[in-house]
C-alpha positions in Angstrom: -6.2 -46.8 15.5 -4.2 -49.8 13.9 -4.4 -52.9 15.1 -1.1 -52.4 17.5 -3.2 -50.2 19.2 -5.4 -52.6 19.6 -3.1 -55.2 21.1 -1.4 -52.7 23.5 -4.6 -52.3 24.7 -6.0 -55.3 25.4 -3.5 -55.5 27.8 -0.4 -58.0 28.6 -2.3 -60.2 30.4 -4.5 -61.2 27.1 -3.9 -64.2 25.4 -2.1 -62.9 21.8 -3.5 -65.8 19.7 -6.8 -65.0 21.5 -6.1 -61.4 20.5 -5.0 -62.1 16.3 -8.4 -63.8 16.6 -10.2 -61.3 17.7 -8.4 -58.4 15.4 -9.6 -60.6 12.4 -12.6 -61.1 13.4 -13.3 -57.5 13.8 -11.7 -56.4 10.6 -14.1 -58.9 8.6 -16.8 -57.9 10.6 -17.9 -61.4 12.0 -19.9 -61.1 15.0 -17.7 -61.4 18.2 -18.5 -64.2 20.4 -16.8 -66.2 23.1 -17.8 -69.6 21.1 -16.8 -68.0 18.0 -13.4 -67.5 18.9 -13.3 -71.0 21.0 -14.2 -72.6 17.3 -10.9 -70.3 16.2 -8.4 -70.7 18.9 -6.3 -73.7 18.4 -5.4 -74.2 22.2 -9.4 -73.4 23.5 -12.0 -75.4 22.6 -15.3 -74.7 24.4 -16.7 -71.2 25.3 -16.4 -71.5 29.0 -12.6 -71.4 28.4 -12.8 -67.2 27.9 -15.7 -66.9 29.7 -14.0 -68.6 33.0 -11.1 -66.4 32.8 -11.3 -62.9 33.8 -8.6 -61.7 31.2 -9.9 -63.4 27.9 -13.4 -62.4 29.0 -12.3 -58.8 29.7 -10.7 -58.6 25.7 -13.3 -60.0 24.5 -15.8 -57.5 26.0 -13.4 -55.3 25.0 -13.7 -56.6 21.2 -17.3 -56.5 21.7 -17.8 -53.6 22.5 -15.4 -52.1 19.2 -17.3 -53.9 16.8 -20.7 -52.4 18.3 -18.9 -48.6 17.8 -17.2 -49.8 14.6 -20.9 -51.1 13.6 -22.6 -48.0 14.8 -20.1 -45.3 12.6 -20.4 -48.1 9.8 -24.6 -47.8 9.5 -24.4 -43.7 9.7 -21.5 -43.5 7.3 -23.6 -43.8 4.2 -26.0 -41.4 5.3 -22.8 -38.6 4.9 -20.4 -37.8 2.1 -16.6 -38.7 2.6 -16.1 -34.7 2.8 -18.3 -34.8 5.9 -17.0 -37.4 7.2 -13.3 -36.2 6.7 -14.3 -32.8 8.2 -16.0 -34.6 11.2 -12.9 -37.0 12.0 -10.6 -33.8 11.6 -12.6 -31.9 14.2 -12.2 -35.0 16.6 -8.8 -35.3 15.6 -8.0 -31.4 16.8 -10.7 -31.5 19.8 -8.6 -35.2 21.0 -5.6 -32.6 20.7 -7.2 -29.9 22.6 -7.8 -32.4 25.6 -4.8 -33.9 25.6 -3.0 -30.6 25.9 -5.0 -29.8 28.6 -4.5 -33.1 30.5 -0.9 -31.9 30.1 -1.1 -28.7 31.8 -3.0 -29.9 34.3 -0.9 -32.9 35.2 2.4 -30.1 35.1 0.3 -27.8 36.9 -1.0 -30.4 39.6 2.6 -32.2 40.5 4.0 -27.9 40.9 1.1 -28.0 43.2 1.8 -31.0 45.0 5.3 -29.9 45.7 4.4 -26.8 47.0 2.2 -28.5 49.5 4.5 -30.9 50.4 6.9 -28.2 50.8 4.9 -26.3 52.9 3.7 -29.1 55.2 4.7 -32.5 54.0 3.1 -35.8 53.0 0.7 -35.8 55.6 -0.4 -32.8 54.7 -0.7 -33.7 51.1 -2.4 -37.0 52.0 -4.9 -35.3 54.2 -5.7 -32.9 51.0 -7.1 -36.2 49.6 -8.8 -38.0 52.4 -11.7 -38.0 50.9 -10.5 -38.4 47.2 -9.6 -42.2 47.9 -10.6 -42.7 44.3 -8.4 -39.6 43.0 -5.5 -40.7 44.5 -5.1 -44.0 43.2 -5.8 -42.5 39.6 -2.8 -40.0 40.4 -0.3 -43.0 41.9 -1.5 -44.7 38.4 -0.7 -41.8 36.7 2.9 -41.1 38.6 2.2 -37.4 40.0 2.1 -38.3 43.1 5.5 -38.6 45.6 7.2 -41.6 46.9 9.7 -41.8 49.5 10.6 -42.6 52.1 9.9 -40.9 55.5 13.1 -40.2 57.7 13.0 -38.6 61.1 15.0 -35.6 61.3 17.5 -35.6 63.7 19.9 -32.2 65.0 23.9 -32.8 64.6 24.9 -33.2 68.2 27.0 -30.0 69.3 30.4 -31.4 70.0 31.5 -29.6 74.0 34.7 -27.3 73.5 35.7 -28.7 77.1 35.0 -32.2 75.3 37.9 -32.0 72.8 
C-alpha cells in the first residue's frame, strides 16, 4: 500500500494537512498521538482539536492502529530471512486474489439472484428475504447490488367500445 492508499482511505472527510502529518509520521516511525500531531499541524494547536472531532479522531485511530501492525511485522521481520518473508507476502498477495475473486462471483451470483426474485415476486418479496438481515442489507445498498426504483401501480389499457367510435 503507498501512501495514496492511505489517503483514499482515510476518507474525504479527513483533514489532508492532518493526513500528510500523519503519513510522515508513520513513515519515520514517530509514535502517533493526537498532541503529537497538534504540535505539527499549523492550523491545530491543542490535542482536544482531533480528539473533539469525530473525523480527525477517526484518522488518527486509524493511523494508530497502522503503526501498531506496521510495528508488529517490523519486530518479527528480523526473526525471518527476506526469502521468507518474500514467500510469505506472495502467499498473501495470491490468497488476497483468491478472495477477491470470490467476492466477485458472489456479488455476480447474488444481484442474478436478486433479479430472479424480484422477477418472480417483486421487491416486497425481496425485502421480506432480508427482514431479518437489517444489517445485510445496508452492506448490499453500500455495496450497489441491491435495486432501486421506483414502484408504479400497474394499470390495464382501457378497452375502447366498438359502439363508442
Amino acid at each position: 500500500m503507498d501512501g495514496n492508499d492511505h489517503k483514499q482511505m482515510a476518507g474525504a472527510g479527513a483533514d489532508p494537512e492532518m493526513v500528510e502529518i500523519l503519513e510522515a509520521m508513520l513513515e519515520a516511525d514517530e509514535t502517533i498521538t493526537a498532541r503529537a500531531v497538534a504540535r505539527k499541524h499549523p492550523k491545530l494547536n491543542h490535542a482536544s482539536s482531533i480528539t473533539r472531532s469525530h473525523d480527525r479522531l477517526q484518522t488518527l485511530k486509524d493511523y494508530q492502529e497502522k503503526q501498531k501492525t506496521y510495528r508488529e511485522w517490523r519486530t518479527r521481520a528480523p526473526k525471518r530471512s527476506r526469502d521468507q518473508l518474500a514467500a510469505q507476502l506472495a502467499q498473501k498477495d495470491s490468497r488476497i486474489e483468491e478472495l477477491e475473486r470470490q467476492v466477485e462471483i458472489l456479488q455476480l451470483s447474488h444481484l442474478a439472484m436478486i433479479q430472479t426474485v424480484g422477477e418472480m415476486g417483486g421487491i416486497s418479496k425481496l425485502l421480506s428475504l432480508y427482514q431479518g438481515y437489517r444489517e445485510f442489507r445496508g452492506e448490499l445498498d453500500r455495496l450497489g447490488v441491491l435495486p432501486h426504483g421506483e414502484v408504479k401501480q400497474f394499470e390495464l389499457p382501457r378497452r375502447v367500445d366498438p359502439a363508442e367510435q
